[in-house]
C-alpha positions as CSV (number, residue, x, y, z in Angstrom):
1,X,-54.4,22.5,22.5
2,X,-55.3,25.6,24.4
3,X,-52.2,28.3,23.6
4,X,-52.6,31.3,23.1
5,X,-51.2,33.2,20.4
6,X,-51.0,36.6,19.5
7,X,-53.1,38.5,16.8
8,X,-51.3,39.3,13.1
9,X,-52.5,41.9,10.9
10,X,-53.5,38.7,8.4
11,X,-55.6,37.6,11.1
12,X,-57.7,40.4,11.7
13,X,-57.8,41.4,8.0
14,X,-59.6,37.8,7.4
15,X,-62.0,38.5,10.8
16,X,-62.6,41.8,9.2
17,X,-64.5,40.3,5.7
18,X,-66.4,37.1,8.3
19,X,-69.9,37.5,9.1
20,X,-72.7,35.2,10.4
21,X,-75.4,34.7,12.8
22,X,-77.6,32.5,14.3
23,X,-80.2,30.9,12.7
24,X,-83.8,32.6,13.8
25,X,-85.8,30.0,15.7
26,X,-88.6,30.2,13.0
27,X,-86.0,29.5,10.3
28,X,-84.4,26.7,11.8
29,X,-87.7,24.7,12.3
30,X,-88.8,25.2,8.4
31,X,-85.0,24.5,8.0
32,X,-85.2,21.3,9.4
33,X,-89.1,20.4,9.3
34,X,-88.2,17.5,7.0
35,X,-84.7,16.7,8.1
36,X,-84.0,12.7,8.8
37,X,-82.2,13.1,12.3
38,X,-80.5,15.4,14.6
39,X,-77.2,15.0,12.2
40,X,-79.3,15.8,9.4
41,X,-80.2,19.0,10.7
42,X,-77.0,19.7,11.4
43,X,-75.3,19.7,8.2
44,X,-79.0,21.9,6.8
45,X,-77.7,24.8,9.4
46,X,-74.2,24.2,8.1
47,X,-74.9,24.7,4.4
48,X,-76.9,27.9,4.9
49,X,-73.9,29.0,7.7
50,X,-70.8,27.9,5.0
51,X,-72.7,30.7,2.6
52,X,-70.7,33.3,4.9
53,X,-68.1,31.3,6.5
54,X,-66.3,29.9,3.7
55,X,-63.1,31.4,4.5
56,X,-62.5,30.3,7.7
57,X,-64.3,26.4,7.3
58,X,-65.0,24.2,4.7
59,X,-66.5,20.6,3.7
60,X,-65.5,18.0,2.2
61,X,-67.6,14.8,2.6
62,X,-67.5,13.4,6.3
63,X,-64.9,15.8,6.7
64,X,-65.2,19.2,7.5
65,X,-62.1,21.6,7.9
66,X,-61.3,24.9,10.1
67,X,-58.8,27.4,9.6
68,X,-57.0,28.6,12.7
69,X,-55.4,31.8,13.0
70,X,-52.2,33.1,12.3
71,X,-52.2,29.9,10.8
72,X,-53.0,25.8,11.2
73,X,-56.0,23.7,10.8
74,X,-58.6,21.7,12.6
75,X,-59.8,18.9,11.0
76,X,-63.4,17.5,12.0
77,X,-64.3,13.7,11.0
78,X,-67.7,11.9,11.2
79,X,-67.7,8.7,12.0
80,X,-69.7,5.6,12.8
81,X,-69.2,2.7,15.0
82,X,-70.9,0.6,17.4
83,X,-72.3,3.4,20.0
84,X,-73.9,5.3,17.0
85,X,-72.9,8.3,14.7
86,X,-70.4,11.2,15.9
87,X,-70.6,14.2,13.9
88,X,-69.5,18.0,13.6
89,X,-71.3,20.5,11.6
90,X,-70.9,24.4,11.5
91,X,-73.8,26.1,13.8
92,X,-72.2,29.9,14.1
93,X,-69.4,32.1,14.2
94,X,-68.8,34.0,17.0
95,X,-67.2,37.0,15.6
96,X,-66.1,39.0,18.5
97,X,-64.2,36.6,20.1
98,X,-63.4,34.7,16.7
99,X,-64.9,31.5,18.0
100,X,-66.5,28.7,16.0
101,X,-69.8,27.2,17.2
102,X,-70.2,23.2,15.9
103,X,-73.2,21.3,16.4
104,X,-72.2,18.2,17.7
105,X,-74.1,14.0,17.9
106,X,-72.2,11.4,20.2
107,X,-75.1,8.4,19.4
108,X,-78.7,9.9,20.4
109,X,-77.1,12.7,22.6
110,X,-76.2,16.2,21.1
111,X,-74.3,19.0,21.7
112,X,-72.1,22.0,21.0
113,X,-67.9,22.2,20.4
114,X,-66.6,25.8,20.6
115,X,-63.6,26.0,18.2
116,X,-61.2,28.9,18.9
117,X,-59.5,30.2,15.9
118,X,-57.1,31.9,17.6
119,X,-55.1,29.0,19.0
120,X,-56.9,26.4,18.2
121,X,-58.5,25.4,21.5
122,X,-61.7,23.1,21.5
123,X,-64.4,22.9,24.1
124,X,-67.5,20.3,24.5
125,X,-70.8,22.5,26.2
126,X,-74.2,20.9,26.5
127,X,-76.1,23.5,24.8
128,X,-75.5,26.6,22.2
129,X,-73.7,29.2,23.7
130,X,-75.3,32.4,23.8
131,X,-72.4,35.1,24.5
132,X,-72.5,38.1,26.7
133,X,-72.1,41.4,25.6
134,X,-68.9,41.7,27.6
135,X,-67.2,39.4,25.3
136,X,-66.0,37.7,28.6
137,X,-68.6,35.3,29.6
138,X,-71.6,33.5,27.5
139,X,-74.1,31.4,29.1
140,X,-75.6,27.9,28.1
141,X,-79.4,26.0,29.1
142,X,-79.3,22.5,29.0
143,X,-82.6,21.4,29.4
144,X,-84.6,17.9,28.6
145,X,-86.4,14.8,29.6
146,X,-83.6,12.8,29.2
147,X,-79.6,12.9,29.0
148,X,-79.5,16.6,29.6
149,X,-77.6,18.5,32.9
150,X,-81.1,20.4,33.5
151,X,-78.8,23.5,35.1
152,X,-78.1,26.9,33.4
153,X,-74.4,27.1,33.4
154,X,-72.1,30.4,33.5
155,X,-68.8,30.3,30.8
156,X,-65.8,32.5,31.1
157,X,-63.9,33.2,28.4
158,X,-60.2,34.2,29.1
159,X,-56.4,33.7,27.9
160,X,-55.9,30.5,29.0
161,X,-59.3,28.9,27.5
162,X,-62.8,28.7,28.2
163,X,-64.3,27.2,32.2
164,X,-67.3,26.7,33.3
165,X,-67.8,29.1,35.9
166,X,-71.5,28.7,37.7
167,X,-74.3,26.5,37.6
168,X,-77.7,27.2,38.4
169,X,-80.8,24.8,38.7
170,X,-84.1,25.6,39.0
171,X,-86.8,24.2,41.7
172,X,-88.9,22.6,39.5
173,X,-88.8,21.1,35.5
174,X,-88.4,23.0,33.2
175,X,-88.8,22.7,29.4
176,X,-88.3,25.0,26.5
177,X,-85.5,27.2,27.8
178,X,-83.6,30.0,26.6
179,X,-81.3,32.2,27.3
180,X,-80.6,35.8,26.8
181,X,-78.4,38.8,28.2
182,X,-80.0,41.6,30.0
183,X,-76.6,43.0,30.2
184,X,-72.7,41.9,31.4
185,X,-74.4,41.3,35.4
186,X,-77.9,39.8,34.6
187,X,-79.1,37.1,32.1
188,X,-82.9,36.4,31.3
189,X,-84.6,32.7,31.2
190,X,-88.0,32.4,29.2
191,X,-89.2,28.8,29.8
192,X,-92.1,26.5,30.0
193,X,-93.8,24.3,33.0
194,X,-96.0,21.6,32.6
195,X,-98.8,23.6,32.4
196,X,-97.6,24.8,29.0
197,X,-97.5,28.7,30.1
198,X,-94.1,30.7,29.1
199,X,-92.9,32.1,31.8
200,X,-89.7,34.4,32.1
201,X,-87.4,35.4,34.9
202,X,-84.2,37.7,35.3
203,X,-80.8,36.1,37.1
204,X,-78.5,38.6,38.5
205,X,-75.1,36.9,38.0
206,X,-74.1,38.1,41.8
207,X,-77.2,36.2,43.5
208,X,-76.1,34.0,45.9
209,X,-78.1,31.2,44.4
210,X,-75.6,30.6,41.7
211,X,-72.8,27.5,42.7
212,X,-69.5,27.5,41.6
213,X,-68.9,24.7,39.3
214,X,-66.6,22.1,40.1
215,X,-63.3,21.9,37.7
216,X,-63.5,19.6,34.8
């Protein structure tokens, strides 16, 4: 469902007492230094994230519930069959564009659902989304040995849902990546090589080197 529908002052009263954020790097390896899988992780980052999100997502079991605004609900189920484990578990809240980040397994492969509370939308990226301070855009950095797109990617957020807008993919491998915001025209990359040395590099979102991504 990607609608759009327009803000109530319920809405934004219920936005107005919702706060999260991301779980530090440091925190999330002592969070899930013990944890069995991927999955397991998952639902250790959701308990910690349900502390401040309660109002807006809940679970129950394998189930886990999300309340849209005005009004509705997404409902979230983890399953198993013969391809592996699929499941959902909260990751973040994106407050300023009242988004909700899920961390998501499909077998051995994982990823991210956005969750859009206004409208209900729902939209599968590779990697955690890491949004601009423009509110318009956020950027993602899939990177890994295996089953990963190896490509920074540029989102846009607008009224009529969430694109992928640009792709960029660097010369050589690159492991360990993130991704931060130098401001609404520039993103920086801190990586590793195979070398092991941490290297980081600034990407003007107007360099030519940037492709535009194909739809779909």
């Amino acid at each position: 469902m990607r609608r759009h529908v327009r803000w109530t002052f319920g809405a934004l009263l219920l936005s107005a007492f919702v706060h999260a954020a991301p779980v530090p790097r440091a925190e999330l390896a002592t969070l899930c230094a013990e944890a069995d899988d991927q999955a397991h992780c998952g639902r250790l980052v959701e308990a910690r994230q349900l502390r401040s999100l309660s109002r807006i997502a809940e679970r129950n079991g394998d189930e886990l519930r999300v309340t849209l605004a005005p009004y509705g609900l997404s409902v979230f189920h983890d399953s198993v069959n013969v391809k592996g484990a699929t499941t959902y578990a909260v990751w973040d809240y994106l407050e300023r564009v009242d988004t909700l980040v899920l961390f998501t397994t499909r077998g051995e492969r994982t990823g991210f659902m956005l969750v859009q509370r206004h409208g209900g939308g729902e939209y599968r990226v590779p990697a955690e989304p890491v949004l601009g301070p423009d509110d318009r855009r956020f950027a993602t950095a899939d990177f890994c040995a295996n089953e990963c797109d190896n490509e920074v990617a540029i989102w846009h957020i607008g009224s009529d849902g969430i694109r992928k807008e640009a792709v960029w993919t660097p010369p050589a491998a690159w492991a360990d990546v993130s991704v931060a915001w130098r401001n609404a025209s520039a993103i920086t990359l801190d990586y590793a090589l195979d070398d092991g040395q941490r290297r980081t590099i600034e990407r003007r979102l107007d360099d030519p080197s940037w492709k535009k991504a194909r739809p779909g």
